[in-house]
C-alpha positions in Angstrom: -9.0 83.8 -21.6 -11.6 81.2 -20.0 -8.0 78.8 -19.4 -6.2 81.8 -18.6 -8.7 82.0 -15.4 -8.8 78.3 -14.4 -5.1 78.5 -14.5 -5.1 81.1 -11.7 -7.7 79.9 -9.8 -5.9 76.2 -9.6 -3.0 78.4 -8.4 -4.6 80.2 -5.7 -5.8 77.1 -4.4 -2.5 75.5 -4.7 -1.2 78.5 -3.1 -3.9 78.5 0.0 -3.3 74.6 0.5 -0.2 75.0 1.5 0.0 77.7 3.4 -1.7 76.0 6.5 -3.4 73.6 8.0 -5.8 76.0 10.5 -8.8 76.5 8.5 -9.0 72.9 8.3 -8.1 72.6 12.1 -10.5 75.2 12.8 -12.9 73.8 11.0 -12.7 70.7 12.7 -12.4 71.9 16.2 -15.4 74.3 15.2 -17.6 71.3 14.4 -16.3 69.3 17.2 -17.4 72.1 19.6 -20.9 72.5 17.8 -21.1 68.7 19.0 -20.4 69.1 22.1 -22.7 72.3 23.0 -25.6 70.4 21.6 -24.8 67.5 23.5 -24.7 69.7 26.5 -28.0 71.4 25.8 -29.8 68.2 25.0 -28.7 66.9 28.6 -29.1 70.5 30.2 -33.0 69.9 28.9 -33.2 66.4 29.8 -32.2 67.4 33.7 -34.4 70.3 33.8 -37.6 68.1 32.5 -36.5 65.5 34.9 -36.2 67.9 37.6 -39.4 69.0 37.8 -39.8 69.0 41.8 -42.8 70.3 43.8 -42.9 73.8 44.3 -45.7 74.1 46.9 -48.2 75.9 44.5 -51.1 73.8 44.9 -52.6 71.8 41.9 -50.3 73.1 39.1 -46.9 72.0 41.0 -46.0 70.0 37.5 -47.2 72.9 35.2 -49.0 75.8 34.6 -51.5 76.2 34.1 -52.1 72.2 32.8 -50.3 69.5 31.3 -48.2 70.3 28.0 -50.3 69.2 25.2 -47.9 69.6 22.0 -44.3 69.8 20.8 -45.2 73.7 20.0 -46.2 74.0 23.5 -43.1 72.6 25.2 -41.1 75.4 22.8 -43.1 77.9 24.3 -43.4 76.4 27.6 -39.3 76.3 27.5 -39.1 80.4 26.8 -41.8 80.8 29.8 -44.7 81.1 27.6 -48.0 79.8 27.8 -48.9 78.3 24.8 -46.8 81.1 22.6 -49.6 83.4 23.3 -47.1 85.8 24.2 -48.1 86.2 28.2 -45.7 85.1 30.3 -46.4 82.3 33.0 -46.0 83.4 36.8 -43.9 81.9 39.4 -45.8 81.8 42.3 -43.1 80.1 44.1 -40.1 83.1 44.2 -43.1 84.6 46.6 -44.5 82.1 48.5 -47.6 83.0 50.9 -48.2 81.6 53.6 -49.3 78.3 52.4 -46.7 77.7 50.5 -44.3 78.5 53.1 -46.0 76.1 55.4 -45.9 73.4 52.6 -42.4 74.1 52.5 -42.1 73.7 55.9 -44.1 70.3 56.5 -41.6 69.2 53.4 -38.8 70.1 55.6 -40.0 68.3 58.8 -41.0 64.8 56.8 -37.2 64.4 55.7 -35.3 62.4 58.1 -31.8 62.1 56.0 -29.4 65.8 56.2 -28.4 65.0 52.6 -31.6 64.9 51.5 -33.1 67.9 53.4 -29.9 70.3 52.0 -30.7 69.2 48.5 -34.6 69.9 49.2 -33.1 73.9 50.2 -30.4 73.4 47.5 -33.3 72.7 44.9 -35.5 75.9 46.6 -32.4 77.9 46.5 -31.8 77.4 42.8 -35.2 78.2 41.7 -34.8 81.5 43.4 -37.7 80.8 46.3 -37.7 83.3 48.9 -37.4 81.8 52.2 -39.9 83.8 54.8 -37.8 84.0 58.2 -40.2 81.4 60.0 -38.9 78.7 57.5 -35.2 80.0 58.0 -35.9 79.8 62.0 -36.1 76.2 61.1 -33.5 75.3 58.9 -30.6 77.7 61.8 -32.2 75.4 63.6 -31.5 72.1 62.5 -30.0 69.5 64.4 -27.1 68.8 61.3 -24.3 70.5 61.3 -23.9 69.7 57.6 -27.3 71.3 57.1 -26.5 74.5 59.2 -23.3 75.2 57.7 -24.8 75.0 54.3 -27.2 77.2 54.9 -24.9 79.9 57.0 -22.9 79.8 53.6 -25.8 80.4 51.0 -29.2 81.7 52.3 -30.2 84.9 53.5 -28.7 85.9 56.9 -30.3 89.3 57.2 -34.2 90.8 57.2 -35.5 94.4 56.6 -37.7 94.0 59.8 -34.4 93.6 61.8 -33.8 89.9 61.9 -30.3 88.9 62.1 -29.3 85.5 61.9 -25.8 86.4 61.7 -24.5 86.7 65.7 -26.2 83.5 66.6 -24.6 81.7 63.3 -20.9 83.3 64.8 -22.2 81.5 68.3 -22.4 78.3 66.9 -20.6 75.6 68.7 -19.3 73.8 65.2 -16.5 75.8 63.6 -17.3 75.0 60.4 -20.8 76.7 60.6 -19.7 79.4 61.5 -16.9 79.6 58.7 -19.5 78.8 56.1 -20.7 82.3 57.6 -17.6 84.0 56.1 -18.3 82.8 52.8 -21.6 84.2 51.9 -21.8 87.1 50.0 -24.9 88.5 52.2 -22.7 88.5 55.2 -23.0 91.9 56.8 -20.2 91.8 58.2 -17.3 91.3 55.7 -14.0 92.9 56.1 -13.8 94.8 53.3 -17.4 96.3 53.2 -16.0 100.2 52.5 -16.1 100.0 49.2 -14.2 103.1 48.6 -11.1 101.5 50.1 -12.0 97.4 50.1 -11.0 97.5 53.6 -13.6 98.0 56.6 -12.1 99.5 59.9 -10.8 97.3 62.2 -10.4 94.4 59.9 -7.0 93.3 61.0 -8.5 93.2 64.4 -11.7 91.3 62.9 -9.3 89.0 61.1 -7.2 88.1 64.3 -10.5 87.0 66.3 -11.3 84.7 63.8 -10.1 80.9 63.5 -7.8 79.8 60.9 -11.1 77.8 59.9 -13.0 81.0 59.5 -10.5 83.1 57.5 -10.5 80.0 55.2 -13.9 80.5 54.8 -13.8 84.0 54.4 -11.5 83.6 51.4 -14.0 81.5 49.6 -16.3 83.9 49.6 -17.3 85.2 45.7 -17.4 88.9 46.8 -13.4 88.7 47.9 -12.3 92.3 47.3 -9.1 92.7 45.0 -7.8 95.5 47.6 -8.4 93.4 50.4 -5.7 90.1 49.0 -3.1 92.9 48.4 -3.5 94.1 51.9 -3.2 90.7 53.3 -0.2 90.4 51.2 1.6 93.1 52.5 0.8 92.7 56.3 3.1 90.7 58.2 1.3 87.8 59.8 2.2 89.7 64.0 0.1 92.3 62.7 -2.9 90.2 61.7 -2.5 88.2 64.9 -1.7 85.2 63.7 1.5 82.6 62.5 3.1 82.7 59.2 1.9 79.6 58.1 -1.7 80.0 59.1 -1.0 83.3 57.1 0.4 81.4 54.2 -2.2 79.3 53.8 -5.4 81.9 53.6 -2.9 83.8 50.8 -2.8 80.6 49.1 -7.1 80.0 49.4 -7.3 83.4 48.0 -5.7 82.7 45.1 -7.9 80.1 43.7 -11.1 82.0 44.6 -12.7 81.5 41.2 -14.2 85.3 41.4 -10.9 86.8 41.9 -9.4 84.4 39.2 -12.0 85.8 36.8 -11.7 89.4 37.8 -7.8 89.1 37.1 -8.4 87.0 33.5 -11.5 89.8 32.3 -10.0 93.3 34.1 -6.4 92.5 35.4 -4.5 91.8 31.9 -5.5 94.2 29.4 -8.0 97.3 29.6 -11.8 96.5 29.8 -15.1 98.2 28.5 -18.0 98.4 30.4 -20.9 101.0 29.9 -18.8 102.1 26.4 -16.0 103.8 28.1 -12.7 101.9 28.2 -10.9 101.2 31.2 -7.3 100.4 31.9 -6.4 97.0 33.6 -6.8 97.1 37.3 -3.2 97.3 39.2 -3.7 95.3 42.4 -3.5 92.4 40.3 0.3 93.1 39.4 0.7 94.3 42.8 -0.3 90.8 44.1 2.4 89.5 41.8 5.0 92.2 42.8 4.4 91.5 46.5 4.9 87.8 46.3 8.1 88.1 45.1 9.1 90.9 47.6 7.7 89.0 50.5 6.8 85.6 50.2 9.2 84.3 48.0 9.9 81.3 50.5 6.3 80.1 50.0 4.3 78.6 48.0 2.1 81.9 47.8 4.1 82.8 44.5 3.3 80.0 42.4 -0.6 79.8 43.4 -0.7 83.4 42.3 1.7 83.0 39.0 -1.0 80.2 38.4 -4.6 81.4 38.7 -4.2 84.9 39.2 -3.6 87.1 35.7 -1.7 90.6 35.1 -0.2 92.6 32.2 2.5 91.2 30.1 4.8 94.6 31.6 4.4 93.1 35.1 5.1 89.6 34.0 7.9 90.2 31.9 9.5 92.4 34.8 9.0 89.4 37.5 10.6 87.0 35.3 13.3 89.0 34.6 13.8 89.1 38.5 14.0 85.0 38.5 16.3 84.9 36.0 18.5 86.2 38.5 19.0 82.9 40.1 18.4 80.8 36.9 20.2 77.9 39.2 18.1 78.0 42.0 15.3 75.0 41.5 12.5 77.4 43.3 13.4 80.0 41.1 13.0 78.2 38.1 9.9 76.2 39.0 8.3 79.9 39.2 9.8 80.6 36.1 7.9 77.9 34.8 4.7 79.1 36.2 4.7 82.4 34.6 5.1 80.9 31.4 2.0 78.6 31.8 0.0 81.8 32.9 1.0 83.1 29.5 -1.0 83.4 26.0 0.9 83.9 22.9 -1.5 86.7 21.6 -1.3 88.6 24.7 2.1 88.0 26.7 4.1 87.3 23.5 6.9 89.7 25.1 7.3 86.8 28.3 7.0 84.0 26.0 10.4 85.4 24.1 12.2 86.0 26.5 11.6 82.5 28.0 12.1 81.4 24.5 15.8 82.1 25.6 15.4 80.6 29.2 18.9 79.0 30.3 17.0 76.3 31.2 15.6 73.7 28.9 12.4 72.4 30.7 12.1 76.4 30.4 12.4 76.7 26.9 10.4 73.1 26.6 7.2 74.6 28.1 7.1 78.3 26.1 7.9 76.2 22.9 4.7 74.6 24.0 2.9 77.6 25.3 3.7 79.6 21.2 2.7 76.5 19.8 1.8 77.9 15.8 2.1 81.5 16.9 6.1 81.7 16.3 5.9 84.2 14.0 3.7 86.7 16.3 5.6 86.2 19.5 8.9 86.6 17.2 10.4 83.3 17.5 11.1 80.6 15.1 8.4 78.5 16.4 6.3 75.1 15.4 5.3 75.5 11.3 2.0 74.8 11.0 1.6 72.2 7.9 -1.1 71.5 6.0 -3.1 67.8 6.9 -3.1 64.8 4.5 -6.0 65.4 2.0 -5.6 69.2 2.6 -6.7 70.9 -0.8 -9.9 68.6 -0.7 -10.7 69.8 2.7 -9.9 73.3 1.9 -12.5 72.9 -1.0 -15.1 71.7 0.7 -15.1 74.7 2.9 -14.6 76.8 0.2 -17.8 75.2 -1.7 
């Protein structure tokens, strides 16, 4: 009986080695990734112990409330803790008073290089230090350019005691300041502030009186509303007061805005949970797709959206069954191609097969690369996964 059962388990590990090499390859990968996040984490630590600035707080600038004594204190000191006693260490500098304001200030004032004064409100910025409007007088202020635009773009444009920044930064003689404006999510005056429709009233007006240097800014900015690309989309460039190529080329800045590229990949491609009530996928993002075919496919605005921009596999599959109607035509194709890179074998394994069958080789080429192991799931004869020299001792040592 005891033979009996090593004689079935040597089979079912004989069995197991050779169905695949992916616990192994996972394995690996897994450990190589563990590697690599502790490497990152040891240098994230390093830079943040290196980049212990002044904060204008007085004698504790380089701790509070004194110097680290002990490896157990750094711990602590790292999870905001004062010696793990449980009370959590303030951070006088996210409200400064009025001395610390002025410190800031005099800080300011001794720095003769731009580069090194937009780090010093980069560094402020990051550690989440309120700026009190009689610092921000002086940094609107500044003689740089460089300075100015970086601030229009990133600080706070706007006080409760009716300060506004805002129509002196649109007065400013350099363009660029002024379009750094646009791309700050505290701008009060975005286009598409009505949240209800994404649009604000007048913003086809708004949008003509800007430069071509401003509307590029505006599309970098992270609070680019969904509703607001698909109406761009489907205005024609007279009505929006400017030419088709300006037009063309603040569709394609749009498309790589990394918050609408993250909206489409988490909401726009399958439904989404939030608050524990599912959601179905939002539509403007296959309505961006439809449109580009309908109206701009003589641009390049189609393949920056096919790119970066992500929607279900019904909408994909439907536009590439559209460019398949010129499989000849070289534009048609090098979309073709495009969709198929935006595709993942789990989720669009509908596209993938039918570009399995692409008239086209370089077609075929890329979603042979694109199913990769996952043949069987997209349902296509694709790449057999085989199992690694040394297999059945790898797949042992995991086991054990």
């Amino acid at each position: 009986m005891f033979a009996l059962i090593i004689v079935l388990l040597i089979v079912v590990l004989a069995a197991l080695a050779w169905v695949n090499h992916g616990v192994y390859t996972v394995t690996v990968n897994q450990a190589a990734h563990v590697t690599l996040m502790e490497s990152i984490q040891a240098e994230l630590k390093t830079a943040q112990e290196q980049a212990c600035k002044q904060m204008a707080c007085g004698w504790y600038d380089d701790g509070w409330p004194n110097a680290r004594p002990s490896t157990i204190a750094m711990e602590a000191w790292s999870r905001e803790f004062h010696r793990g006693q449980g009370v959590r260490d303030p951070k006088p500098w996210k409200h400064p008073d009025d001395y610390a304001t002025q410190m800031y200030i005099a800080e300011y004032k001794s720095i003769t290089s731009p580069h090194e004064r937009r780090e010093f409100l980069r560094h402020l910025h990051k550690a989440e230090v309120w700026m009190a409007p009689e610092f921000l007088d002086l940094i609107y202020a500044d003689e740089s350019m460089y300075v100015r635009a970086w601030a229009a773009g990133h600080l706070n444009t706007q006080f409760v005691d009716g300060r506004n920044y805002e129509p002196d930064l649109l007065q400013d003689p350099e363009p660029v300041v002024r379009a750094a404006l646009w791309s700050n999510p505290q701008c009060q005056n975005l286009p598409w502030k009505d949240r209800r429709s994404g649009l604000s009233e007048g913003w086809k007006e708004q949008l003509g009186t800007m430069s071509q240097i401003e509307r590029l800014g505006l599309m970098r900015n992270p609070k680019l509303e969904m509703r607001f690309v698909v109406a761009l989309l489907e205005t024609s460039s007279e009505h929006l007061e400017m030419n088709e190529y300006e037009h063309e080329k603040v569709l394609c800045a749009a498309a790589v805005n990394p918050d609408l590229i993250w909206g489409s990949r988490s909401a726009g491609r399958q439904g989404w949970v939030a608050f524990g009530e599912g959601n179905p996928p939002f539509e403007e993002y296959g309505t961006m797709w439809t449109l580009c075919l309908d109206k701009w496919i003589d641009t390049t605005v189609p393949e920056h959206f096919f790119k970066h921009i992500q929607t279900t596999p019904e909408i994909k599959k439907a536009i590439y069954q559209r460019l398949l109607e010129k499989e000849d035509d070289r534009h048609f194709k090098k979309l073709r191609m495009d969709v198929i890179l935006s595709c993942d074998p789990l989720i669009d394994g509908p596209v993938l097969k039918m570009a399995w069958n692409d008239p086209d080789q370089e077609c075929r080429e890329i979603a042979k690369e694109q199913i990769g192991v996952f043949g069987d799931f997209v349902g296509v004869e694709g790449e057999k996964r085989r199992w690694a020299p040394g297999g059945l001792k790898n797949l042992l040592g995991v086991i054990w």
